[in-house]
VEXROLUM-382460 format. One record per residue (C-alpha): residue number from 1; x, y, z. Coordinates in steps of 0.1 Angstrom, whole numbers, plus 5000, padded with zeros to 4 digits. Example, Ala and Ser with C-alpha at 12.3 -4.5 7.8 and 13.67 -1.06 7.14 Angstrom:
BEGIN
{1; {5123; 4955; 5078}} {2; {5137; 4989; 5071}} 
This chain:
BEGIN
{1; {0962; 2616; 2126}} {2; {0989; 2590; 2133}} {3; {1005; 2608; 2163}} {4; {0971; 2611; 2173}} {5; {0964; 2572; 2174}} {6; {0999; 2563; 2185}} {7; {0990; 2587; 2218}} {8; {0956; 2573; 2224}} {9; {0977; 2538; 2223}} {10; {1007; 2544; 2241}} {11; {1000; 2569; 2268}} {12; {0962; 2564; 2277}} {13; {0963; 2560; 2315}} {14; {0940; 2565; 2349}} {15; {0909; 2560; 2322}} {16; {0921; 2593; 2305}} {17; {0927; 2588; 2263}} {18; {0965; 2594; 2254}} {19; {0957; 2629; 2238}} {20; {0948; 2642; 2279}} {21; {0981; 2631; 2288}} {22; {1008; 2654; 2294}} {23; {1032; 2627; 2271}} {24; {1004; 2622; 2249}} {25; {1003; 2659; 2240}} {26; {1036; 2665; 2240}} {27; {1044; 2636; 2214}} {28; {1009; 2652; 2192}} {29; {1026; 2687; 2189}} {30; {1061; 2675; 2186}} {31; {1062; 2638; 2176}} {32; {1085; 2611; 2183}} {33; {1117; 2623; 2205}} {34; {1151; 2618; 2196}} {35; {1159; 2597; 2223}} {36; {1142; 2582; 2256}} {37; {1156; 2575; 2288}} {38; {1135; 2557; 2316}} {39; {1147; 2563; 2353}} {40; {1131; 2535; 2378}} {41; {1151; 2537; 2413}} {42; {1122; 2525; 2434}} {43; {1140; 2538; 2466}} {44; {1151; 2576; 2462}} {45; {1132; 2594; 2428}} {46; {1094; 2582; 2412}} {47; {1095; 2569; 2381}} {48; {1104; 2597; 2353}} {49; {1112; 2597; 2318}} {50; {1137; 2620; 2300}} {51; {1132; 2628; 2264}} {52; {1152; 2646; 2243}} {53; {1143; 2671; 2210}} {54; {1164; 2685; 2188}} {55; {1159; 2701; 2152}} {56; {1129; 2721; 2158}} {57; {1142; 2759; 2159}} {58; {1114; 2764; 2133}} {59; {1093; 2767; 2163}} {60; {1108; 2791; 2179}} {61; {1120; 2762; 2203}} {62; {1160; 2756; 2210}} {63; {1183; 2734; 2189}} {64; {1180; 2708; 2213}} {65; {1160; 2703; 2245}} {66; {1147; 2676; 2270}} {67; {1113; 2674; 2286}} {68; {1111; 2652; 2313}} {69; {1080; 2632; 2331}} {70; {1074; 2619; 2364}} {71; {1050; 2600; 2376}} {72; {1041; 2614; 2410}} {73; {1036; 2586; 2442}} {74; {1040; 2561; 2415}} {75; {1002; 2567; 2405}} {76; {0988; 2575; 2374}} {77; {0994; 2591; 2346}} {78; {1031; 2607; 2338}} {79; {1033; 2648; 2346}} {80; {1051; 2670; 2324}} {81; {1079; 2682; 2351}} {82; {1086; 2722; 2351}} {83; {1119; 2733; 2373}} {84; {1104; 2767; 2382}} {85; {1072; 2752; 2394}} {86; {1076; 2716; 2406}} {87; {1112; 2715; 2420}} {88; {1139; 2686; 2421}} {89; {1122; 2672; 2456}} {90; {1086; 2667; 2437}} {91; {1110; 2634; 2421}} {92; {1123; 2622; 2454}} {93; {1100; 2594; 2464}} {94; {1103; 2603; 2504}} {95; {1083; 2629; 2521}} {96; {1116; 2637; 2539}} {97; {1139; 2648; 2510}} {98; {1119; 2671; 2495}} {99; {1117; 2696; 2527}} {100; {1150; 2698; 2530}} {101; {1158; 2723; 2506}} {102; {1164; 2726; 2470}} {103; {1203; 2721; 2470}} {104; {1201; 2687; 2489}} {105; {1169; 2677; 2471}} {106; {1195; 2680; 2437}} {107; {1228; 2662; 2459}} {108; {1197; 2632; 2463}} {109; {1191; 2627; 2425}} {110; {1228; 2638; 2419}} {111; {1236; 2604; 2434}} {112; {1209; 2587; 2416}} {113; {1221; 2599; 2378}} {114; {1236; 2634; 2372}} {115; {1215; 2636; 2341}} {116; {1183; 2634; 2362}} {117; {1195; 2659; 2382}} {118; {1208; 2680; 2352}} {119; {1169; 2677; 2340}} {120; {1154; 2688; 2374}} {121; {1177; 2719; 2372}} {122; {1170; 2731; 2336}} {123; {1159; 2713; 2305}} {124; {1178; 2730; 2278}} {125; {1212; 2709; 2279}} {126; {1243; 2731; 2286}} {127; {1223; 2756; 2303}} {128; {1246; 2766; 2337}} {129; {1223; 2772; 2360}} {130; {1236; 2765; 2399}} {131; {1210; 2758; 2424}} {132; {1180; 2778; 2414}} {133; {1158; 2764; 2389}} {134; {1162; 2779; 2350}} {135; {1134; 2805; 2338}} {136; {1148; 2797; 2302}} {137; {1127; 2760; 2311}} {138; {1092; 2779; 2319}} {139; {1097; 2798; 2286}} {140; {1104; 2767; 2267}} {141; {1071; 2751; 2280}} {142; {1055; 2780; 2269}} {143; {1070; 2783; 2239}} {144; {1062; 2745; 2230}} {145; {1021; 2754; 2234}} {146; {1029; 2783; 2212}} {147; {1047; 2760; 2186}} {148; {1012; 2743; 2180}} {149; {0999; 2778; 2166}} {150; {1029; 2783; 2148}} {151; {1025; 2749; 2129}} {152; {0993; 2758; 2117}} {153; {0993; 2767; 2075}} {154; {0972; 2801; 2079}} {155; {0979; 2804; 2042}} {156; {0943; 2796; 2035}} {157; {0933; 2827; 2057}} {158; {0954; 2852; 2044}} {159; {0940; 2844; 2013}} {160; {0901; 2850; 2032}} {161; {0910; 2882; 2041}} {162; {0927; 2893; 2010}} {163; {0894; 2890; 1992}} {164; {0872; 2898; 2019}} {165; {0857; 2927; 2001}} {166; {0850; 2907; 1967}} {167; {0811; 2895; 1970}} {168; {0799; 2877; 1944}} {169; {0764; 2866; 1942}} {170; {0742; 2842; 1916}} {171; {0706; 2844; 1917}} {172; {0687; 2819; 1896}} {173; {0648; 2816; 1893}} {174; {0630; 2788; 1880}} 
């Protein structure tokens, strides 16, 4: 209930409540991240944020991962950022950087912060990945709406079932 609240508080935006937010449901299903890094260059990316998990193999997530947010045409509410789908040029700010391929779309935000770049390539840190954007990132987004299930206690259903062929009945008559 408290991630809950601190979502509806933090990341309510464009008259959406924080829990319809991509960083508001991220932060519900995984909490607070490790670390937060804000990236603001006006000029050459939109506004993003980088956050970084770590500890929650449980979930069948990796040891350590970052998820990163961008706030497309500096409107609105913050979009979770997918390499396979979106692409480093859906962060460059200019309508002239992102059709000029993928590589020079990554040499932009290269010069910006290597990090950022790093993140727009693959969001599992470490991951070599030249280029091309990493399919180990669309399974880790996946994987992350999978950890939600996975959280769940289904002790109590087990149980159900376990008994589901016990009836017992009362019958009282006054």
């Amino acid at each position: 209930m408290r991630r809950l609240q601190h979502a509806n508080r933090r990341f309510s935006a464009a008259g959406k409540p924080g829990w319809k937010t991509d960083r508001g449901k991220i932060y519900i299903l995984l909490g607070e991240p490790k670390s937060l890094r804000n990236f603001n260059s006006l000029d050459i990316h939109f506004p993003a944020e980088l956050w970084y998990y770590q500890g929650l193999e449980g979930y069948g997530l990796p040891h350590a991962f970052h998820l990163l947010f961008y706030q497309r045409g500096r409107i609105g509410d913050f979009l979770l950022y997918n390499p396979a789908s979106d692409g480093p040029w859906s962060l460059l700010a200019r309508p002239d950087d992102y059709i000029e391929g993928y590589a020079l779309a990554l040499d932009r935000l290269d010069l910006v912060d290597p990090e950022l770049a790093m993140a727009a390539v693959s969001l599992i840190p470490g991951e070599t990945v030249v280029n091309f954007p990493s399919m180990a990132s669309a399974m880790l987004l996946q994987n992350i709406d999978i950890s939600a299930r996975k959280k769940v206690e289904d002790r109590y259903a087990r149980v159900f079932f376990d008994d589901k062929d016990i009836v017992e009945v009362e019958y009282s008559a006054n």
